[in-house]
Each structure stands twice: as C-alpha cells, then as structure tokens.
FIPAGU-857035 format. One line per 5 residues: number of its first residue (from 1); their letters; for each residue x negated, y, z of C-alpha. Coordinates in steps of 0.001 Angstrom, whole numbers, plus 500000, padded with zeros to 6 digits. Example, Ala and Ser with C-alpha at 12.3 -4.5 7.8 and 13.67 -1.06 7.14 Angstrom:
BEGIN
1) as) 487700/495500/507800 ~ 486330/498940/507140
//
This chain:
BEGIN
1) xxxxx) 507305/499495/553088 ~ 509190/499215/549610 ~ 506937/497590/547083 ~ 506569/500045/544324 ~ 508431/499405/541120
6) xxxxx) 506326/498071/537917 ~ 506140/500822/535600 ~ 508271/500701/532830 ~ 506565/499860/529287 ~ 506381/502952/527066
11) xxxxx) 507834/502896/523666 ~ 505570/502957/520722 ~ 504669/506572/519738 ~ 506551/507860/516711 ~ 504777/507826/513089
16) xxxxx) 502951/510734/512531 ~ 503719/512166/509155 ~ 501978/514691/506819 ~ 504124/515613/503529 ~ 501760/517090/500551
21) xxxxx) 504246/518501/497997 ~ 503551/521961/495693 ~ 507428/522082/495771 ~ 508258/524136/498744 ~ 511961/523193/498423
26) xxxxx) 510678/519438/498071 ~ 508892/519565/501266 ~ 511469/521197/503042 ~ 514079/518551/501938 ~ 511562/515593/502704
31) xxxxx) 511393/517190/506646 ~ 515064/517973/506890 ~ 515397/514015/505916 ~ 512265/512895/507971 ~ 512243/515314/511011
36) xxxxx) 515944/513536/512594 ~ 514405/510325/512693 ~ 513323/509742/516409 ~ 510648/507426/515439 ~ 508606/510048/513253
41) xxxxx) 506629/513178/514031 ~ 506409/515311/510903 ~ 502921/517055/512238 ~ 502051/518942/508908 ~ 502486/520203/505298
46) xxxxx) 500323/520486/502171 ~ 501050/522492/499075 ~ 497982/520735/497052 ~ 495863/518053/497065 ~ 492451/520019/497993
51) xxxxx) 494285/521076/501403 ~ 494500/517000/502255 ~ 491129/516639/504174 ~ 491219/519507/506687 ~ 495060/518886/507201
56) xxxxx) 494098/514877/507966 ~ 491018/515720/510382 ~ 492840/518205/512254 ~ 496578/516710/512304 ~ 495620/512753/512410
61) xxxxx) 498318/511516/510801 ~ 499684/508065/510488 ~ 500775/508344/507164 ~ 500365/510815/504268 ~ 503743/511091/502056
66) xxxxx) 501384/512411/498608 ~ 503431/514122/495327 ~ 501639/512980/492543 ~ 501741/516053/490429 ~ 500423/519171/491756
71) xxxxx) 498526/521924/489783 ~ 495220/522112/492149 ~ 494204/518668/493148 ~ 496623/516019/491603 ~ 497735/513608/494559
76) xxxxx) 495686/510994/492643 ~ 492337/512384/493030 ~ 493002/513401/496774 ~ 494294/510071/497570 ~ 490849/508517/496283
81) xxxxx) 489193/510976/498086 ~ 490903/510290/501273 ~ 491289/506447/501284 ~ 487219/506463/501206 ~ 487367/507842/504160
86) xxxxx) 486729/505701/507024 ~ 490057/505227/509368 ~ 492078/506703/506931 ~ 495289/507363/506995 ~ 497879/505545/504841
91) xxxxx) 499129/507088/501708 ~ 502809/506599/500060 ~ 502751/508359/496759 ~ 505577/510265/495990 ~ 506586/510514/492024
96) xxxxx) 509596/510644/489710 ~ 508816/507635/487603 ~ 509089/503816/488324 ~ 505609/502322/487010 ~ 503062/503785/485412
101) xxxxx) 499320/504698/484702 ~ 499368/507362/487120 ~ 500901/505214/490143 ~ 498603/502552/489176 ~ 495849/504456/489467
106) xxxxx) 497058/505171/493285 ~ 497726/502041/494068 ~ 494212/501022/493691 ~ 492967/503503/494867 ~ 494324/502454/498187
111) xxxxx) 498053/503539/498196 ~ 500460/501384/500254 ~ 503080/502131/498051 ~ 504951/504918/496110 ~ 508450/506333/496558
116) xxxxx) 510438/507972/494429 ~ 511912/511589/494474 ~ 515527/510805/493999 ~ 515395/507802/496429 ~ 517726/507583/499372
121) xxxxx) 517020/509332/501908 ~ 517643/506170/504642 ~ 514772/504085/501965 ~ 512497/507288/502134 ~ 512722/506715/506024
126) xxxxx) 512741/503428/506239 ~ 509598/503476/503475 ~ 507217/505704/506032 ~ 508274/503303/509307 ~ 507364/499871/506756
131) xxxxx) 504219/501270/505805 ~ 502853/502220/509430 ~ 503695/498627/510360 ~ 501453/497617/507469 ~ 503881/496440/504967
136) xxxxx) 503031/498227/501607 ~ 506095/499912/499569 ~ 506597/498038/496460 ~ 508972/495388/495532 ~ 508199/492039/493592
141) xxxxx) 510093/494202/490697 ~ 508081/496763/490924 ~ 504883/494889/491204 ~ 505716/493294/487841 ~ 506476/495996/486596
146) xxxxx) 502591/497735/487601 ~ 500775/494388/486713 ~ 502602/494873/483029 ~ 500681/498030/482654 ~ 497654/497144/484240
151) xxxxx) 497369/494778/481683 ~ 497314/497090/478591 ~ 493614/498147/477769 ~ 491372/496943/475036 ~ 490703/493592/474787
156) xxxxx) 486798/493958/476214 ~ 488572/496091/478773 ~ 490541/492964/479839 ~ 487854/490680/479740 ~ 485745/492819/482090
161) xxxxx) 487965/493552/484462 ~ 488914/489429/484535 ~ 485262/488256/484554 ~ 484532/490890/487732 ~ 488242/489983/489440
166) xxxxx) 487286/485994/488923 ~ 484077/486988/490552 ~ 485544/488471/493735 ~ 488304/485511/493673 ~ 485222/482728/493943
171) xxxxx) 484080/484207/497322 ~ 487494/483360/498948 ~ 488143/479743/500398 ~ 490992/476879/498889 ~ 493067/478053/501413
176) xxxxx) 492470/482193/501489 ~ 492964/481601/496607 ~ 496333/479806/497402 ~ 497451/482729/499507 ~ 496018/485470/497532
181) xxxxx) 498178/484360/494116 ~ 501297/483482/496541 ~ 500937/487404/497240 ~ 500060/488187/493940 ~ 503326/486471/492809
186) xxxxx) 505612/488997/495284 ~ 506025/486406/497950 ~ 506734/487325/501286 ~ 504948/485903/504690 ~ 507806/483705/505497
191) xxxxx) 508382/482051/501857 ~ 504077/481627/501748 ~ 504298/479704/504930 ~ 506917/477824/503545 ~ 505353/477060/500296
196) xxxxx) 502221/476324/501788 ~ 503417/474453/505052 ~ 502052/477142/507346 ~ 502882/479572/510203 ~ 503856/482965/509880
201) xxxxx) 501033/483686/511670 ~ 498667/481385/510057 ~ 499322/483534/506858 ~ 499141/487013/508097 ~ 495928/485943/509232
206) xxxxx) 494783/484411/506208 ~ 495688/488019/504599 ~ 493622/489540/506586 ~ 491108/488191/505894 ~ 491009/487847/502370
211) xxxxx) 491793/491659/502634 ~ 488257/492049/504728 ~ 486308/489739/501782 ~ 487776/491310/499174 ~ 487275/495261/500539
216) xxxxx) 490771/495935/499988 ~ 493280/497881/501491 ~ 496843/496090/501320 ~ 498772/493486/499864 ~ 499454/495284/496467
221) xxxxx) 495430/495584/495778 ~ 495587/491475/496270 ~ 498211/491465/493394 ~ 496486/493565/491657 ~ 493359/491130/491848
226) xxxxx) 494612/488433/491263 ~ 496517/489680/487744 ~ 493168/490786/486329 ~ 491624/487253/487319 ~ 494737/486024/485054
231) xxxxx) 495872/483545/488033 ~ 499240/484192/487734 ~ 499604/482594/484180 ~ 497264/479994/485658 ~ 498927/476584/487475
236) xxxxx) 496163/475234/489983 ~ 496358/472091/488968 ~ 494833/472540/485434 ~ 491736/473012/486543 ~ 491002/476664/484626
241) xxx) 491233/478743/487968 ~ 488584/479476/490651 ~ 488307/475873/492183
//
C-alpha cells in the first residue's frame, strides 16, 4: 500500500480589503490598483464613513483603506468609532496631505498608518500587505513630522497631556521605557536589538507588551506617548525621565 502523501501547507489567505472613499472614480482607481495583487481580496466599498460598521460586520475585513474627507461621516470619526470596536479591523487613512491635525487625530485614534492619494501605486500595495503583518505605515520622517504638530497646543495643554503620558510611562519596566523611546525615536526591531543588545525577538516581544500595558494599538501610538512624556529630548542618564 502507498503511504499517502503529507498534505501540502496552504498559503496564507490573501488580505481582505475594504476601500471607504466618497470619490467613486477614487475607489475605482484604488481596486483597479489593489484587485491584481494576488495576495489581496478587495471584499467591499464605502462611499461614507456612517456605511463603515455594517460593511465591517458583514464583510470582515483585514484592513480598512479610510479617505479622510467625506461629507457624511468624516473617516476620522468612523475610524474612532470602529477601532473601539473589539477585533477590529486595521485602518490606513487615506488623505492628500503629509502631516497634520487631521491625520493625527487618526493616528491616535488607532490608525496604523496613512497613505497618500498620489502615492505609487506599488507603495499603496505594498502599504495594505505591511499593515496586515502588523507593521504600521509611517516613516521615521513622517513620525517627526506628526510629533511636530502634536506638540503645538497651549502651554497647560502640553503640560497635561505630559503629566498623564509620564503617568502611563511609570507603569512600564527599565527594560519595556528603553524600548518604548527606541520606538518613539523611529527605530526599527533590528537597530533596537542592536542598541539594546537584544534579539529580534526579545524586542517584538517587549512591544507587545508595552502595547498591552499601555492599551494601545501600534507602534506609532508608542511614539506618540512617549513625545508627550517629553522623553525624546530627555537622555536617560540625567536622571529627569521615568526611572
């Protein structure tokens, strides 16, 4: 009797993606550009924010690619909406401008990232797969250029925000602080463990778990953090952080 043949591991299921543009020429570009990649399912379309919830309990998608601007619900307010929702989907913000009060707002309200509308259309694809994996959208440019403006505010504003951020920081460990304002600074995984004389591994699990102490959702929200605790104009050594 022939012994049977092991069966042959499956490949991982393609992305599934739900685009939520008012354009309807937008949203047909975005699935002409995102339907021929074999490794994403386009499984729905929104013209407006308020359409968001039904579409992401019926479809399930992996990832929600979210315009900004739309005359209903705003892409804002339905990605706060959605992101408190538990197993939520991620959410890439789609917008025409590099940084500002508007994308901030998304990224803490859970966003893994924002595109924009006159990217390439291999970094659009490429920007979905990354942020499925778990890697948020933003560059160490970019994040810069978002922790500029989340520092504008009043002054008592500022003080508020680092007072509660310094807060949060204190429940962390030695270990889980130094990783938190290597993140903060832009630094990938590999150049952490490096700086820090880790593993890989040891850091991505060190992330997670500052991302479970904190509440957060991704790496950006860490950055975030730690800007309004004012760590990243802070060297450890002087004694003024969260030691």
């Amino acid at each position: 009797m022939n012994t049977p043949a092991s069966p042959t591991p499956s490949a991982s299921p393609p992305v599934r993606l739900l685009i939520v543009d008012d354009d309807p020429l937008v949203r047909a570009g975005l699935t002409l550009m995102l339907g021929g990649a074999d490794d994403i399912d386009i499984v729905g379309e929104g013209a407006d924010g308020s359409e968001v919830a039904a579409l992401v309990e019926r479809l399930r998608p992996d990832v929600v690619l979210m315009d900004i601007r739309m005359p209903g619900m705003d892409g804002l307010t339905a990605t706060e909406k959605l992101r408190r929702r538990p197993g939520a989907p991620e959410v890439v913000v789609l917008t025409t401008f590099h940084a500002d009060e508007q994308v901030l707002r998304a990224i803490r309200a859970g966003a893994a990232g924002f595109v924009l509308k006159d990217t390439p259309p291999a970094e659009i694809v490429d920007s979905v797969r990354r942020v499925a994996a778990g890697d948020p959208v933003l560059s160490p440019a970019v994040t810069r250029q978002l922790m500029a403006q989340a520092a504008g505010g009043a002054p008592d504003d500022r003080t508020s925000r680092t007072g509660r951020a310094r807060r949060r920081f204190a429940e962390l460990a030695e270990r889980e602080r130094e990783v938190a304002v290597a993140v903060g600074r832009g630094h990938s995984n590999a150049e952490i463990a490096g700086e820090l004389y880790l593993s890989v591994a040891t850091v991505k699990t060190q992330v997670s778990r500052i991302l479970a102490r904190l509440d957060l959702n991704n790496r950006v929200q860490i950055a975030l953090l730690v800007h309004d605790a004012g760590l990243l104009d802070t060297d450890d050594e002087d004694g003024d952080g969260l030691r």
